[in-house]
ROSEZA-862960 format. One record per residue: residue in one letter; z negated, y, x of N, C-alpha, C, O in turn. Coordinates in Angstrom, 3 decimals. Example, Ala and Ser with C-alpha at 12.3 -4.5 7.8 and 13.67 -1.06 7.14 Angstrom:
<atom drenfi="A" n_z="-7.800" n_y="-5.690" n_x="13.190" ca_z="-7.800" ca_y="-4.500" ca_x="12.300" c_z="-7.800" c_y="-3.300" c_x="13.200" o_z="-8.465" o_y="-3.319" o_x="14.236"/>
<atom drenfi="S" n_z="-7.080" n_y="-2.250" n_x="12.850" ca_z="-7.140" ca_y="-1.060" ca_x="13.670" c_z="-7.870" c_y="0.030" c_x="12.900" o_z="-8.039" o_y="1.138" o_x="13.409"/>
! end
This chain:
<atom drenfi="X" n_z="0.000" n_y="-1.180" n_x="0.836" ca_z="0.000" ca_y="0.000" ca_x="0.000" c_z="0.000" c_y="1.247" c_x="0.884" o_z="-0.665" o_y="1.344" o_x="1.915"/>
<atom drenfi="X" n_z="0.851" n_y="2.246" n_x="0.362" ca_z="0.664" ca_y="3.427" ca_x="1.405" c_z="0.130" c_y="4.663" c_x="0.912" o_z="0.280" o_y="5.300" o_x="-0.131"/>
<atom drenfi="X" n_z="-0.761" n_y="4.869" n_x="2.316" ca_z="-1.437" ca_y="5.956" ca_x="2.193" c_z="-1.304" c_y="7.161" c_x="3.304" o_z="-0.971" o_y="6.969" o_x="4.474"/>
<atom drenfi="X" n_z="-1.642" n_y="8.512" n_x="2.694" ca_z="-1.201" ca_y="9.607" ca_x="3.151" c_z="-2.459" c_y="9.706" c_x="4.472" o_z="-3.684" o_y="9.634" o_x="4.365"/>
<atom drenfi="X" n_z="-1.711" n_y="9.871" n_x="5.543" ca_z="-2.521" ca_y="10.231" ca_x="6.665" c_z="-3.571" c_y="11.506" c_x="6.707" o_z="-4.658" o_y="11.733" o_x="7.237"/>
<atom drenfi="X" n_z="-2.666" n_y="12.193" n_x="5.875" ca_z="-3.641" ca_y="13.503" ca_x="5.927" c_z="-3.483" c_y="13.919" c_x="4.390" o_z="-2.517" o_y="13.914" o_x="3.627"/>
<atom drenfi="X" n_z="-4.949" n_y="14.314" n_x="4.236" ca_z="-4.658" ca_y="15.678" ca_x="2.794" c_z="-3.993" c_y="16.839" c_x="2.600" o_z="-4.231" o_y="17.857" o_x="3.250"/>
<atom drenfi="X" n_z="-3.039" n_y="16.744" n_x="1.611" ca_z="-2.477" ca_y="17.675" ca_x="1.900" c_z="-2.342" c_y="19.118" c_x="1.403" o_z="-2.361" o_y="19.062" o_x="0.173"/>
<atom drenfi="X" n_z="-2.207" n_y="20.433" n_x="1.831" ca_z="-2.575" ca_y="21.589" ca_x="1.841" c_z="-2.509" c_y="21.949" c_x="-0.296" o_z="-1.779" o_y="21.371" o_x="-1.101"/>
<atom drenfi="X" n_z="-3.496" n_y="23.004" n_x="-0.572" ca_z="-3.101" ca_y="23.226" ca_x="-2.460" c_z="-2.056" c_y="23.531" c_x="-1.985" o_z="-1.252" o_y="22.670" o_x="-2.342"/>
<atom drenfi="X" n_z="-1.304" n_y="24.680" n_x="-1.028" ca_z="-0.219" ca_y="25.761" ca_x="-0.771" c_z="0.989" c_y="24.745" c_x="-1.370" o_z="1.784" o_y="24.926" o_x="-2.292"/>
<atom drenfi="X" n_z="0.719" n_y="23.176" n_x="-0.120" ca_z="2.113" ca_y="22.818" ca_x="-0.373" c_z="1.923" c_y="21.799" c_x="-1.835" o_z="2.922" o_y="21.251" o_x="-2.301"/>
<atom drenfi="X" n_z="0.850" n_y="21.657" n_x="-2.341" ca_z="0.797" ca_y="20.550" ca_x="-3.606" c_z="1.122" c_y="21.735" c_x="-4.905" o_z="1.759" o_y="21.361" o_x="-5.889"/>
<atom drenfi="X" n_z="0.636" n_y="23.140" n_x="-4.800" ca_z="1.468" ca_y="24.233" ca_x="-5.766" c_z="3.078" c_y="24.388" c_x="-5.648" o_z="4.033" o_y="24.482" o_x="-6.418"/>
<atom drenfi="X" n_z="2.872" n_y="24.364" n_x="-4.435" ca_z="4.569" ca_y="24.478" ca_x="-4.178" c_z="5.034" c_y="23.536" c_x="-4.740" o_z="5.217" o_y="23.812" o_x="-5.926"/>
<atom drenfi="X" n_z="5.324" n_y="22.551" n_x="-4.491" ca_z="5.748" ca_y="21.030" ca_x="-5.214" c_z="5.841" c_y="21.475" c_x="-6.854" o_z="6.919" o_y="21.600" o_x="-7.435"/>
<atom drenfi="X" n_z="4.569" n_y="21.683" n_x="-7.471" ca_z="4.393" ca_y="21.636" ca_x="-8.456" c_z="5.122" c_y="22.734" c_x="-9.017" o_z="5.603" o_y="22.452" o_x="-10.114"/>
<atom drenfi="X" n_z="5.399" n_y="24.107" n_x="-8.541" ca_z="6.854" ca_y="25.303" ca_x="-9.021" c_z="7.984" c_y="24.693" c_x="-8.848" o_z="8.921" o_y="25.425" o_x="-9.168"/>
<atom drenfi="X" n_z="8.256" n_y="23.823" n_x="-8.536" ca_z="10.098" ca_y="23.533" ca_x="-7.585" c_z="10.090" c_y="22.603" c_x="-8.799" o_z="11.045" o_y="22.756" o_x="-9.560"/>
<atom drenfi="X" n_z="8.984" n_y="21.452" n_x="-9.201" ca_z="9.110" ca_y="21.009" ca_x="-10.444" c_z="9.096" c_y="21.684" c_x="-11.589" o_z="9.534" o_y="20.941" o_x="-12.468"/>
<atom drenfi="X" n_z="8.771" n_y="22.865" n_x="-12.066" ca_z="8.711" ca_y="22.981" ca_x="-12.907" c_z="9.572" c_y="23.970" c_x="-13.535" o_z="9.708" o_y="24.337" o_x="-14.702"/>
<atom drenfi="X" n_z="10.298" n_y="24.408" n_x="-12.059" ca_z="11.479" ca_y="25.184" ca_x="-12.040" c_z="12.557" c_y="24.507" c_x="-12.160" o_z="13.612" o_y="25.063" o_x="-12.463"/>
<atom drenfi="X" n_z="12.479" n_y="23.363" n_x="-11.970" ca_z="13.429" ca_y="22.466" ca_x="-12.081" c_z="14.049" c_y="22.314" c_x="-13.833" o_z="15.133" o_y="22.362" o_x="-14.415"/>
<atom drenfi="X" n_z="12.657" n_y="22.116" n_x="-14.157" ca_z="12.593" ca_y="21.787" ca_x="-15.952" c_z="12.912" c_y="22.784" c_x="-16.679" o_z="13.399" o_y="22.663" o_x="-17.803"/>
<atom drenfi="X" n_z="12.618" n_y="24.115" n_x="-15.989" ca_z="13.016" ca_y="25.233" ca_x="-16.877" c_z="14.645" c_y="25.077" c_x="-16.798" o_z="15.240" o_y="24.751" o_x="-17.826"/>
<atom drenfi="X" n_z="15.307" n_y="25.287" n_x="-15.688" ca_z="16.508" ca_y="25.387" ca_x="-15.776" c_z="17.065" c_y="24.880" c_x="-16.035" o_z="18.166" o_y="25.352" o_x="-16.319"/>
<atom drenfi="X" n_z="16.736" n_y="22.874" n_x="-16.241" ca_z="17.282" ca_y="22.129" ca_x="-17.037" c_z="17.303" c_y="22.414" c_x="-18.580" o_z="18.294" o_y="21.947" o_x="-19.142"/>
<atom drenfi="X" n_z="16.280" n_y="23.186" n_x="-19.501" ca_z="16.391" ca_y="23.442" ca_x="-20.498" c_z="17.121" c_y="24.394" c_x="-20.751" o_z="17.962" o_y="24.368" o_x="-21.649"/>
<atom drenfi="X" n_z="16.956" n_y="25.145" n_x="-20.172" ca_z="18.040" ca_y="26.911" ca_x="-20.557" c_z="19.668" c_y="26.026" c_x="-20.238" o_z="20.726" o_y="26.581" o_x="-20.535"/>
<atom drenfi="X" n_z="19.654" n_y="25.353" n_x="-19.938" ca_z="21.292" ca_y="24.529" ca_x="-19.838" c_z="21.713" c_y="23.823" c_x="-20.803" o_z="22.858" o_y="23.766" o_x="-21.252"/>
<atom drenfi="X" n_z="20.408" n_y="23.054" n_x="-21.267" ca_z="20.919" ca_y="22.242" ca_x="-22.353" c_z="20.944" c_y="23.017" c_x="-23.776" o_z="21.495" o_y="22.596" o_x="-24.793"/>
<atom drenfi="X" n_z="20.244" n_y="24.218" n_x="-23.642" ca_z="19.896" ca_y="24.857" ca_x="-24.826" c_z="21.468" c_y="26.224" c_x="-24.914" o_z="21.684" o_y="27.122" o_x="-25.727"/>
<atom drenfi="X" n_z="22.187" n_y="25.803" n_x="-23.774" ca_z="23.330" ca_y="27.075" ca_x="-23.718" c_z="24.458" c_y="25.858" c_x="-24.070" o_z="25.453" o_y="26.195" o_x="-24.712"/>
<atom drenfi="X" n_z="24.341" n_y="24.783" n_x="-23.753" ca_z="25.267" ca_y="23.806" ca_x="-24.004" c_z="25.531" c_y="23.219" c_x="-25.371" o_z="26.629" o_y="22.847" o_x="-25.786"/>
<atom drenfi="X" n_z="24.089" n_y="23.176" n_x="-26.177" ca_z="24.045" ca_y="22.907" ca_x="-27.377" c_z="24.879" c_y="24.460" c_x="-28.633" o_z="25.695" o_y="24.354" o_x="-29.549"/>
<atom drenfi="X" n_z="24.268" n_y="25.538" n_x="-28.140" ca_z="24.910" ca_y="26.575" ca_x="-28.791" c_z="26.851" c_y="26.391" c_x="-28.617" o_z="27.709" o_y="26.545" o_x="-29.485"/>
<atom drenfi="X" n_z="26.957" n_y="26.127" n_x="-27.584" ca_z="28.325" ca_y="25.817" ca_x="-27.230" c_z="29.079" c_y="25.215" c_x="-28.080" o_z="30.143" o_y="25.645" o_x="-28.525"/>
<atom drenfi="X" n_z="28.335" n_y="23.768" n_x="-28.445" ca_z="29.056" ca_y="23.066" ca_x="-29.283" c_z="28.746" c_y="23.536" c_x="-30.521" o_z="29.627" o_y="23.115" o_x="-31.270"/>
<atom drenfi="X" n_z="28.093" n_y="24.077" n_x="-31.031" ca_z="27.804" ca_y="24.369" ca_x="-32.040" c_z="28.711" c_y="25.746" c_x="-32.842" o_z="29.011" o_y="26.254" o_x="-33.922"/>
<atom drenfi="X" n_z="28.787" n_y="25.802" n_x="-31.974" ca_z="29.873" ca_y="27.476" ca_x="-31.992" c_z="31.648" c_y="27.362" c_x="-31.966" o_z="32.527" o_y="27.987" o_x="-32.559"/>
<atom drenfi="X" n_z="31.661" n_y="26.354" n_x="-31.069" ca_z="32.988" ca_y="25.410" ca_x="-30.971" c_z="33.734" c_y="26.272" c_x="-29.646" o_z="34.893" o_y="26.613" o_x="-29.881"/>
<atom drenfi="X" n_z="33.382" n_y="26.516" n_x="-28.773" ca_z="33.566" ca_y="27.066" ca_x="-27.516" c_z="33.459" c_y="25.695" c_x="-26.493" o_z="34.123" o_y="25.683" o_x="-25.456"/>
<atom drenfi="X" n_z="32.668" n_y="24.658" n_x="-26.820" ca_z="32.808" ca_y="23.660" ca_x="-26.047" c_z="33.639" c_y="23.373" c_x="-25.036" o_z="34.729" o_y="23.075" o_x="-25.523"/>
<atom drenfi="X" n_z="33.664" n_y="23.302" n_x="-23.537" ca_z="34.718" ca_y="23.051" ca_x="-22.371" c_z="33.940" c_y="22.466" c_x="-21.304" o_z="32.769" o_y="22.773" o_x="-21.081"/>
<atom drenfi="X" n_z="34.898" n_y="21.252" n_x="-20.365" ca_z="34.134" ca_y="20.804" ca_x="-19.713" c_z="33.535" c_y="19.655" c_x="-20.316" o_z="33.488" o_y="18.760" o_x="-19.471"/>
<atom drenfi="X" n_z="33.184" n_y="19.389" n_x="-21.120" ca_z="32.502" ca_y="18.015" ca_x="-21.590" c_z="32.943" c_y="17.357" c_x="-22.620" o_z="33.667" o_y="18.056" o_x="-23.329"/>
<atom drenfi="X" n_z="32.749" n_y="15.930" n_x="-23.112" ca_z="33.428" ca_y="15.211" ca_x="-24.130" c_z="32.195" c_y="15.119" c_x="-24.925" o_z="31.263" o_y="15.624" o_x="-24.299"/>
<atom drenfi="X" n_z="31.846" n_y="14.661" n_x="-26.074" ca_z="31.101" ca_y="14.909" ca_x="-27.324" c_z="31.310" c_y="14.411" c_x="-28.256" o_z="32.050" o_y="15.111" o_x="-28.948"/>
<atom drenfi="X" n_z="30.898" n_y="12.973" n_x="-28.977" ca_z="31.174" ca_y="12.275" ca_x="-29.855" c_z="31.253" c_y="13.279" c_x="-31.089" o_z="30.400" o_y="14.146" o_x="-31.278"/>
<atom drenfi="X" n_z="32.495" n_y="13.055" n_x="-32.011" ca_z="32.747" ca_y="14.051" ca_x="-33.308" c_z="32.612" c_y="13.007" c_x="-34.005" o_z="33.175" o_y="11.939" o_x="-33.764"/>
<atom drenfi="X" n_z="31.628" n_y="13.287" n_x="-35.204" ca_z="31.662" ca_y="12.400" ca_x="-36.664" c_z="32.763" c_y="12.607" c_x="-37.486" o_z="33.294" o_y="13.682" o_x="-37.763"/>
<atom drenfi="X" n_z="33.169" n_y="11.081" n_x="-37.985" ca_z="34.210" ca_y="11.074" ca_x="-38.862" c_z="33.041" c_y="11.647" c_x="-40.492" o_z="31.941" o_y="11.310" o_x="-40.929"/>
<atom drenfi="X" n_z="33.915" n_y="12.451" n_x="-40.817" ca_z="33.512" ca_y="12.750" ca_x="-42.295" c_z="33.920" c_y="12.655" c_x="-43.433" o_z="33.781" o_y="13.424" o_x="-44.384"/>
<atom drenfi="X" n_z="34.767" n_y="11.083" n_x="-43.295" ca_z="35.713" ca_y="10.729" ca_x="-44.184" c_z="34.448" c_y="9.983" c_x="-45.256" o_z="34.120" o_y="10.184" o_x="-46.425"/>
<atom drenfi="X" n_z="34.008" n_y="9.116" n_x="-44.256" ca_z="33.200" ca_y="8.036" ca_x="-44.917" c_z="33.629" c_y="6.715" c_x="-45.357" o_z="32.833" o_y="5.994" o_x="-45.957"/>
<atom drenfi="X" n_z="34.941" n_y="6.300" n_x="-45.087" ca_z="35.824" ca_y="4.907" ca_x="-45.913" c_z="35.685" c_y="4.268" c_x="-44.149" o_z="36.114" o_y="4.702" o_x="-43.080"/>
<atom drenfi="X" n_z="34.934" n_y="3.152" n_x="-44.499" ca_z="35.237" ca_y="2.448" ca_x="-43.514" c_z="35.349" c_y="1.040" c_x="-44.421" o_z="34.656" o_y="0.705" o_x="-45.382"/>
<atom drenfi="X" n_z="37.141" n_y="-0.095" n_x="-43.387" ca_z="37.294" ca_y="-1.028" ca_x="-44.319" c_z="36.814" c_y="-1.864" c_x="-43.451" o_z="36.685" o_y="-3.052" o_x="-43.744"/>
! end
């Protein structure tokens, strides 16, 4: 099992913890500009299952 030789500094265990959580922000502001996208019908760049709205399936 491995273990850390040394404890390591808050500085760099905060740091870690912004780069994550900066990470998550910017993953959301993407998915939340991507969703308006399709929704708006500006969509480019990506494929996107479209529902049939017929409803007759034989």
């Amino acid at each position: 099992m491995a273990v850390p030789k040394k404890k390591t500094s808050k500085g760099k265990r905060n740091q870690r913890h912004a780069t994550w959580k900066g990470k998550a922000a910017v993953a959301a502001r993407k998915a939340l500009s991507i969703g308006k996208a399709v929704l708006s019908g500006r969509a480019q760049g990506f494929v996107y299952p479209v529902a049939d709205e017929d409803g007759d399936e034989a």
